[in-house]
C-alpha positions in Angstrom: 4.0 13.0 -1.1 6.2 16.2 0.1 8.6 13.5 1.6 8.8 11.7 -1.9 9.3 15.1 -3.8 11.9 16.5 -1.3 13.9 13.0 -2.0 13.5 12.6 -5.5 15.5 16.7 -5.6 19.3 16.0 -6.4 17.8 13.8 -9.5 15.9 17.1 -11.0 17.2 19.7 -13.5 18.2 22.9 -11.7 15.0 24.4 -13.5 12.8 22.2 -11.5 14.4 21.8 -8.3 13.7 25.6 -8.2 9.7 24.5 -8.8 10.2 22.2 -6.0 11.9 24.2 -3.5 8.6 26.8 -4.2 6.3 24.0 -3.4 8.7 22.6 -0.3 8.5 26.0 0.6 4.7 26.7 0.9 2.5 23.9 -0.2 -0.9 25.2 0.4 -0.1 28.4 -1.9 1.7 25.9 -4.7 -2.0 24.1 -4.9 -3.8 27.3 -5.3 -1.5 29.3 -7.3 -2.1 29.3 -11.2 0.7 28.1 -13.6 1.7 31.5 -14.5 2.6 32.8 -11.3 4.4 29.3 -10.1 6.4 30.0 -13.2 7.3 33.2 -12.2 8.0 32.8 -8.5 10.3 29.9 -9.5 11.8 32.0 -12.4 11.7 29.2 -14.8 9.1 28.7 -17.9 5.3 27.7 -17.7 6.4 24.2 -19.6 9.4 23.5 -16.7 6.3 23.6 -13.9 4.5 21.3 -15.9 7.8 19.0 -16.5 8.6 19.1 -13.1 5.1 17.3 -12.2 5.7 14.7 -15.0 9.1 14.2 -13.6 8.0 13.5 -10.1 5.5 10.6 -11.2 1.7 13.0 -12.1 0.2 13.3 -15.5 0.3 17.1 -15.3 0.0 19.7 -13.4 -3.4 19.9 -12.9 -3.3 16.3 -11.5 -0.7 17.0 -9.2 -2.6 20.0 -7.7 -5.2 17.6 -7.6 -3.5 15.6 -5.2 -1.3 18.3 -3.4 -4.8 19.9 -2.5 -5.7 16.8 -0.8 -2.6 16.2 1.3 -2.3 20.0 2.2 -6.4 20.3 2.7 -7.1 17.6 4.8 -6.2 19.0 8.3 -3.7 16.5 10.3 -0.2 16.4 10.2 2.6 15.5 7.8 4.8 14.7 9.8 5.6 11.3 11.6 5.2 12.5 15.8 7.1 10.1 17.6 5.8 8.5 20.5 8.1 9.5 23.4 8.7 8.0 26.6 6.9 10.4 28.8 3.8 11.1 26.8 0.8 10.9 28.0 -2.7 9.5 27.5 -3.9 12.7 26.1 -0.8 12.9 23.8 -0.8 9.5 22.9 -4.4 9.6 21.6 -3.5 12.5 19.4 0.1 11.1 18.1 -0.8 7.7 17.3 -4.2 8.7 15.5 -2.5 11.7 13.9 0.1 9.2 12.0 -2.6 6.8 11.4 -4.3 9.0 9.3 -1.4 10.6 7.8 -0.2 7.6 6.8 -2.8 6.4 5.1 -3.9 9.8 3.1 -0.1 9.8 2.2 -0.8 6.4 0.7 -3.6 7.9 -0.8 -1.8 10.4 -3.0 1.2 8.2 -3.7 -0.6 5.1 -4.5 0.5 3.7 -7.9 -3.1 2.6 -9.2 -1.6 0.5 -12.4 0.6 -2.0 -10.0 -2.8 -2.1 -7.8 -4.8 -2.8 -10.8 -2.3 -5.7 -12.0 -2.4 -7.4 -8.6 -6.2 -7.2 -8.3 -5.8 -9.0 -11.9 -3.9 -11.8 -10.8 -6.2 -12.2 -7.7 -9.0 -12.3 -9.9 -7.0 -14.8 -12.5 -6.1 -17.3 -10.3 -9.8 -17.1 -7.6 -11.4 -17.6 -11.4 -9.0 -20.7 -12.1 -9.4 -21.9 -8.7 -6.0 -22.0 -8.2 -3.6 -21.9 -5.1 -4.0 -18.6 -4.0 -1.5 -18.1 -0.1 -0.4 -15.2 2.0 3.0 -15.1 3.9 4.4 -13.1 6.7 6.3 -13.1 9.7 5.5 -11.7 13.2 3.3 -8.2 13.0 2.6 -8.8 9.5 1.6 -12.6 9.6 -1.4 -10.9 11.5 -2.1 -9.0 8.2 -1.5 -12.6 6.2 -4.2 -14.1 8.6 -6.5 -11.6 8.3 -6.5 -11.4 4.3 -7.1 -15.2 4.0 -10.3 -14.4 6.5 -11.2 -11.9 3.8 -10.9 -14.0 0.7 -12.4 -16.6 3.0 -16.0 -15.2 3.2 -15.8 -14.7 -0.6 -15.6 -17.9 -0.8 -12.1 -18.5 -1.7 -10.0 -21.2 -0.5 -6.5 -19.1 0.5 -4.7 -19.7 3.2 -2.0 -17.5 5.2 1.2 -19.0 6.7 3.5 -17.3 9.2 5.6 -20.2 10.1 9.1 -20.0 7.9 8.9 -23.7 7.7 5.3 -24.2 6.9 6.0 -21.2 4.2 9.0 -23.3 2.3 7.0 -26.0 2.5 4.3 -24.2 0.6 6.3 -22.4 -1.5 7.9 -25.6 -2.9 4.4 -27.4 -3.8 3.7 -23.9 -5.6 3.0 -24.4 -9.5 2.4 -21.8 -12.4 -1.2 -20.3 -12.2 -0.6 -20.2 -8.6 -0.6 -17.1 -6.5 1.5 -15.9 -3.8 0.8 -12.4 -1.5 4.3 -11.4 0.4 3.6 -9.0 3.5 6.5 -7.8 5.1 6.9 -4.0 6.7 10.8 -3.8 6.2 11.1 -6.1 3.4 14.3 -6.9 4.3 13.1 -10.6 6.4 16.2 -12.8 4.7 13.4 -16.2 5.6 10.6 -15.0 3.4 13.0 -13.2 0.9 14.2 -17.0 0.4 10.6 -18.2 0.2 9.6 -16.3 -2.0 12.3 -17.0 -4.6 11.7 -20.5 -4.0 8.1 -19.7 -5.3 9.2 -17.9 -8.3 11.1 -20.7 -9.3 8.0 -22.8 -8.8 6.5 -20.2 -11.6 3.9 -18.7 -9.0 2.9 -15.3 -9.7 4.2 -13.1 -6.4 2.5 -9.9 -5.0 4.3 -8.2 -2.0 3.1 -5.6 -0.1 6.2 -3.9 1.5 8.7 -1.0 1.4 9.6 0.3 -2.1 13.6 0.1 -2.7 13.6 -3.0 0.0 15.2 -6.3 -0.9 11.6 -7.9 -0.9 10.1 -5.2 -3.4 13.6 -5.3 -5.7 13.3 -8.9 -5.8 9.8 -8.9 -7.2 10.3 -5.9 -9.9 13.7 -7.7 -11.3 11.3 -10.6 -12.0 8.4 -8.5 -13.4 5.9 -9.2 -10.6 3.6 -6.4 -9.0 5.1 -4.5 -5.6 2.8 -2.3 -3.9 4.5 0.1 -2.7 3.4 0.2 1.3 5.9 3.3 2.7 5.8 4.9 6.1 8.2 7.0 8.6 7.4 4.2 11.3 10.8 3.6 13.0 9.9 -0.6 13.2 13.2 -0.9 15.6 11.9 1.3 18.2 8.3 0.5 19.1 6.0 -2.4 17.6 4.4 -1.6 14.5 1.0 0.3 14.7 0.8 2.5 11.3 2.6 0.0 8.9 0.1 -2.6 10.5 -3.3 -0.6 9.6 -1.6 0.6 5.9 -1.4 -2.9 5.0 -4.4 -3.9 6.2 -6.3 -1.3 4.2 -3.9 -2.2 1.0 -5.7 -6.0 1.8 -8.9 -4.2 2.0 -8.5 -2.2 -1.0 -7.6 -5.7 -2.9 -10.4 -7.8 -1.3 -12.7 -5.1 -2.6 -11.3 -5.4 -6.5 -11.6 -8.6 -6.3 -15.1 -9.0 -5.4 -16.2 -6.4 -7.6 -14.5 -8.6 -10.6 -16.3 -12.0 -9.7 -19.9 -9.5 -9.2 -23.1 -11.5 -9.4 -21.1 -15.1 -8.8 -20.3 -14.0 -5.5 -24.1 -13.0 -4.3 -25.7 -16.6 -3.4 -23.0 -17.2 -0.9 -22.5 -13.8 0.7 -26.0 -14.0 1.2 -26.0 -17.6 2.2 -23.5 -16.6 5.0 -25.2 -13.6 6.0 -28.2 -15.5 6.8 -26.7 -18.3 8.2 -24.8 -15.5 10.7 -27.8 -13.8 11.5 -29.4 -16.7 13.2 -26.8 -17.5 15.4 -27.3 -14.2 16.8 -29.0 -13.7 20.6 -31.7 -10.9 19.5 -33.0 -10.5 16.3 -32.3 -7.2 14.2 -34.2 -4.2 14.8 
């Protein structure tokens, strides 16, 4: 969220970069503080502190406190630690949960929930249509692919995830309207499934990516009017393998699975329960 603000600064009025530069400046006070006296720390007008939230993407200012109080509140860092060559055990454990959770409570507070609701939409759409409903990506984020068609899977969905360039044109080019494609990629810039996923538009499929915002991948999908969920991180992917951009996508797929279900309700019961039981009895002991 702060990293978003302190970005989005040469674009503001001088007026509210001032308001910024008090809330870069201390955070935790900014949350607390009440309009009046942001106003006049920042020496600008009540209405320019309520502009200034407007401008950066909130409803107001009392929802952006709303959120600032959770990012500032919640106790962990905000800042990306780097894992360095010579850490050890101990500091490992603390960096690489540290930017877990960061990560994913700054997903938390910059989360557009209209683009989530539109994809959970088309999920919904096309499960209720039973329609071609397929997952693509490459390398780390294949894994994600995989493990969202095991999700829809035990709803009872027939999806499938591909990870294979080839096996993805192929699929892409069998794709018709109604049909649904979900794009993982962490950079967004992967010039294979860029192409395959243009193929698939052409098809008429409606497309769903789950990548970086102002990547190739997610400018692709917004010049065609399809739904980009916005999955940004300060994982360097060129220096280490993937570990946070892996669990935020995951949790997007989790978040998405979840809409879904609660959509289809009471159709969905008979079989989750069917599988349940049919899983509990292939268990050693019996539940206590």
């Amino acid at each position: 969220m702060l990293d978003r603000i302190r970005a989005s600064l040469p674009a503001l009025p001088p007026a509210e970069q001032r308001v910024a530069a008090l809330l870069l400046k201390d955070p935790r006070s900014f949350a607390s503080l009440p309009v009046g006296t942001l106003a006049e720390r920042a020496e600008v007008s009540k209405p320019t502190v309520v502009r200034f939230c407007r401008s950066i993407g909130y409803d107001g200012l009392a929802d952006f406190k709303l959120k600032l109080a959770g990012v500032v509140n919640e106790g962990v860092p905000f800042i990306h630690r780097a894992v360095d060559e010579d850490d050890r055990a101990a500091e490992l454990i603390i960096k690489v949960v540290d930017n877990a959770v960061s990560a994913l409570l700054k997903y938390r507070n910059a989360a557009a929930p209209a683009a989530c609701e539109k994809a959970i939409d088309a999920l919904t759409e096309t499960v209720r249509r039973q329609r071609r409903l397929e997952f693509y990506g490459m390398g780390n984020s294949g894994i994600v692919a995989q493990d969202a068609q095991h999700k829809f899977f035990r709803l009872g969905v027939n999806a499938t995830a591909q990870s294979d360039g080839h096996v993805q044109l192929m699929s892409a080019t069998m794709l018709r309207p109604g049909d649904c494609v979900v794009a993982i990629s962490n950079s967004g810039r992967s010039r294979d499934l860029i192409e395959v996923v243009e193929v698939g538009l052409r098809k008429g499929a409606t497309l769903i990516v789950i990548t970086a915002s102002g990547s190739p991948l997610a400018a692709l999908a917004q010049s065609h009017g399809q739904t980009v969920l916005a999955a940004d991180h300060p994982e360097d992917y060129d220096r280490y393998s993937p570990m946070v951009s892996r669990l935020l996508h995951l949790t997007i797929v989790d978040i998405l699975t979840t809409g879904v279900a609660l959509r289809l309700g009471q159709a969905l019961r008979p079989t989750l329960q069917e599988i349940k039981r049919n899983l509990r009895l292939r268990r050693y002991a019996p539940d206590d």
